[in-house]
C-alpha positions in Angstrom: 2.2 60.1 11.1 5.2 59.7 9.3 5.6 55.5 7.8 9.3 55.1 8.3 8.8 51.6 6.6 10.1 49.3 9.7 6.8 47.4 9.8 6.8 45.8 6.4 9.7 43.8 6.6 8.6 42.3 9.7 5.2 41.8 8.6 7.0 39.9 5.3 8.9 37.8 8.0 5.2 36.8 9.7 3.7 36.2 6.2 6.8 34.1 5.1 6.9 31.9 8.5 3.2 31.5 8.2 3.7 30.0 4.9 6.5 27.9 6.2 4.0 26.5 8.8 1.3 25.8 6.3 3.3 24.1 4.3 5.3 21.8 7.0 1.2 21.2 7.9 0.3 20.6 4.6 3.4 18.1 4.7 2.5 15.9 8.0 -1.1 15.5 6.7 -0.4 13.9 3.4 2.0 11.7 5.4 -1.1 10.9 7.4 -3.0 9.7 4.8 -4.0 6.1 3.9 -5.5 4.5 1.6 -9.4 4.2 1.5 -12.0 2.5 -0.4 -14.0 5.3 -2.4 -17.0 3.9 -1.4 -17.4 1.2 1.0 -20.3 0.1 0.6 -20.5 -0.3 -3.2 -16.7 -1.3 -3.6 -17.1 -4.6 -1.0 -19.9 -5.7 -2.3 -18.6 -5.5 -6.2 -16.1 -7.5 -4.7 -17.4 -9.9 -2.6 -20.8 -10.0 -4.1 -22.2 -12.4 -1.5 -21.1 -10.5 1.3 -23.6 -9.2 3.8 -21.5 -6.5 5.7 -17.8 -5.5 6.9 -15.7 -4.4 9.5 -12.9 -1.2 9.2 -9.7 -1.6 11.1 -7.3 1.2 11.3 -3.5 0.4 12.0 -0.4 1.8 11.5 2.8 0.6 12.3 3.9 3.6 14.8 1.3 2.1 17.2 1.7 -1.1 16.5 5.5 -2.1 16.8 7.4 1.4 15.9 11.0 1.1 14.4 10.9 -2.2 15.3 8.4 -3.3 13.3 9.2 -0.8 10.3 12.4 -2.6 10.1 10.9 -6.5 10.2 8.7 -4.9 7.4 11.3 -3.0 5.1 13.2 -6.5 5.4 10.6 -8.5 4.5 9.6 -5.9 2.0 13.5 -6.1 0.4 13.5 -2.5 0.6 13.8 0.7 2.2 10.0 2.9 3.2 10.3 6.2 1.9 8.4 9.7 1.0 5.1 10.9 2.5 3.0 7.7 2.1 5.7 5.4 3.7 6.1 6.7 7.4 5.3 4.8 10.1 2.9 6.9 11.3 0.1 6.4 7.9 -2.8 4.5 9.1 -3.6 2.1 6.4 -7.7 1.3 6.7 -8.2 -2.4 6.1 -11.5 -3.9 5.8 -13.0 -7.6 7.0 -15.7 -9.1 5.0 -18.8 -11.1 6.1 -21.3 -13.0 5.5 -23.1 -13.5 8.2 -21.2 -14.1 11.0 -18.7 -15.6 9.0 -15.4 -13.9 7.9 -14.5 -14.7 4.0 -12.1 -12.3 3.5 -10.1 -8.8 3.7 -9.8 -5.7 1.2 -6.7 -3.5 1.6 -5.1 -1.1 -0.8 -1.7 1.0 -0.6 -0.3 3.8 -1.9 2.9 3.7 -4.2 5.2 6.1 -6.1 4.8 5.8 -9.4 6.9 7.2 -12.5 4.5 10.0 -12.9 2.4 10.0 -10.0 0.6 8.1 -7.0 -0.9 4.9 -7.7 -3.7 3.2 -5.3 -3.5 -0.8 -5.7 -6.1 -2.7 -3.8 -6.3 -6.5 -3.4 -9.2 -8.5 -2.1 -8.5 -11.8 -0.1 -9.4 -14.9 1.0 -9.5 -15.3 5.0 -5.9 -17.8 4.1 -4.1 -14.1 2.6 -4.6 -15.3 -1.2 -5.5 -12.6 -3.6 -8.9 -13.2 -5.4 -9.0 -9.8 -7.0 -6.7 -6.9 -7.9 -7.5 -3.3 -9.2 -6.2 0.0 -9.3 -8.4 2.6 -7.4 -5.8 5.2 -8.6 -3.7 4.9 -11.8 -1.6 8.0 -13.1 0.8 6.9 -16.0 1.5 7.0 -19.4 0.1 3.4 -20.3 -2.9 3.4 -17.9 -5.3 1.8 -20.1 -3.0 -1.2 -20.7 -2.2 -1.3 -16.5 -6.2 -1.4 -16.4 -6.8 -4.2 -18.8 -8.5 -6.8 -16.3 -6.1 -9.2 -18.1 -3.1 -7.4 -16.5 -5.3 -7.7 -13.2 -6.3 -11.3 -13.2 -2.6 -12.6 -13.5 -2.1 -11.7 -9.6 -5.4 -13.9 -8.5 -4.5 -16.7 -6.7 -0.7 -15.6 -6.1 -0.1 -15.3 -1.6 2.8 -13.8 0.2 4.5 -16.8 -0.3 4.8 -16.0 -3.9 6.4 -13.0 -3.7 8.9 -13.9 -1.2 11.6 -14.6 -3.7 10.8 -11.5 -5.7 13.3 -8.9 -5.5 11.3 -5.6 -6.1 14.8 -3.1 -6.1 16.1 -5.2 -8.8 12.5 -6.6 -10.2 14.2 -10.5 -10.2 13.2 -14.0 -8.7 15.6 -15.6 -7.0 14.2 -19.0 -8.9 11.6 -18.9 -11.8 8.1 -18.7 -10.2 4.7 -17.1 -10.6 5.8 -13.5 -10.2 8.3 -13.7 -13.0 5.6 -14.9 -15.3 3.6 -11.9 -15.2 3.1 -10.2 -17.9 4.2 -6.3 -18.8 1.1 -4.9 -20.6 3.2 -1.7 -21.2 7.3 -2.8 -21.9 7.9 0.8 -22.4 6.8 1.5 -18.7 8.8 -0.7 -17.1 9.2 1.8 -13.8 5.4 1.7 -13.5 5.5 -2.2 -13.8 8.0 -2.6 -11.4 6.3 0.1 -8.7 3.1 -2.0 -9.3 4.9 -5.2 -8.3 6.4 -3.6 -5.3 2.7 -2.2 -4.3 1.4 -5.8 -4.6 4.1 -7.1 -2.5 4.0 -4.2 0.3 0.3 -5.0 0.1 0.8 -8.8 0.9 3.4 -8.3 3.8 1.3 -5.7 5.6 -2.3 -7.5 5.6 -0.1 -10.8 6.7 0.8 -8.3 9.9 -2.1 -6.8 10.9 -4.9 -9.5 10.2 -3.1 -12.9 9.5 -0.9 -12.9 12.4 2.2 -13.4 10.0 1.2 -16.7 8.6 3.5 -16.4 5.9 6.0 -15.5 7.8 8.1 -18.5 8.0 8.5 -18.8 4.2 10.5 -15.5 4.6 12.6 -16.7 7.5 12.1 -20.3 8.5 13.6 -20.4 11.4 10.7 -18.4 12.9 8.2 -20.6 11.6 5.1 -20.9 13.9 6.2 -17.6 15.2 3.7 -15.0 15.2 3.8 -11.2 16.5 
């Protein structure tokens, strides 16, 4: 049978809009992932050494307010959500901490660009939203040893929400002097990094103060809605 050589362009076609489909898959799913603790079990009790279990909760902000609520969070934020780990569909995994029956605290980390790659900040809190521990599950960047130093780390521990209110993380400025602008650079010639870090932190902050603290610190962003919560 003679091969008159009709079939091969549309077999390239096939091949080329599989591809395209794969890809655009490939695509959605990393804008589906969050951001998980490597190991539960070992990474909450590290943290919270006299913990006796936790709970995981899975939000996002698609099913819990949509638009709505992505916009009440890029304003609080002081910035815009964008690329694959900032859609509102990501399910962020955030985990309560007992002992006992008791609840002593939460452990959430986010994703965030960085100048050379992802990182993955985690916090650990106290049940009133302030940080009692910070550390990068993920670090890719040219100074990662210094952004590692536990000394870079332990200047966030005791800072809230409220802290960060005033910081501006587009422009990396307080609107007054305060706690944030007295953290420290560990790396001056990776100022992106240091900024991205801050901004990580403060997405961090807003998001745990929506989904578990009922937006306690919300009126320090807007007083007029103080007592408000969503």
């Amino acid at each position: 049978m003679m091969n008159n050589g009709r079939g091969r362009p549309a077999l390239g076609r096939t091949a080329a809009l599989t591809l395209v489909f794969v890809l655009a898959a490939g695509r959605l799913l990393l804008a589906a992932v969050g951001c998980d603790l490597n190991d539960p079990d070992r990474d909450v009790k590290r943290l919270f050494p006299d913990s006796t279990g936790y709970k995981t909760i899975y939000v996002s902000i698609a099913k819990r307010g949509g638009a709505e609520l992505l916009r009440r969070i890029e304003d609080r934020l002081g910035d815009r959500f964008q690329g694959l780990f900032e859609t509102a569909d990501v399910p962020y995994t955030m985990y309560e901490v007992f002992r006992g029956d008791a609840l002593i605290g939460y452990i959430h980390g986010v994703n965030q660009k960085g100048n050379f790659g992802g990182l993955q900040v985690f916090l650990a809190f106290d049940v009133e939203g302030t940080i009692r521990s910070f550390y990068f599950q993920k670090l890719t960047a040219k100074d990662a040893k210094a952004f590692r130093d536990p000394a870079f780390g332990g200047q966030f521990e005791g800072l809230s929400l409220k802290d960060f209110f005033g910081y501006d993380v587009r422009t990396g400025r307080e609107a007054a002097a305060g706690p944030v602008g007295r953290i420290r650079n560990p790396a001056p010639g990776s100022e992106a990094d240091f900024r991205a870090v801050l901004r990580a932190v403060k997405k961090n902050l807003i998001l745990v103060d929506e989904f578990l603290l009922a937006n306690r610190h919300l009126s320090y962003f807007n007083p007029d809605l103080r007592g408000e919560s969503r």
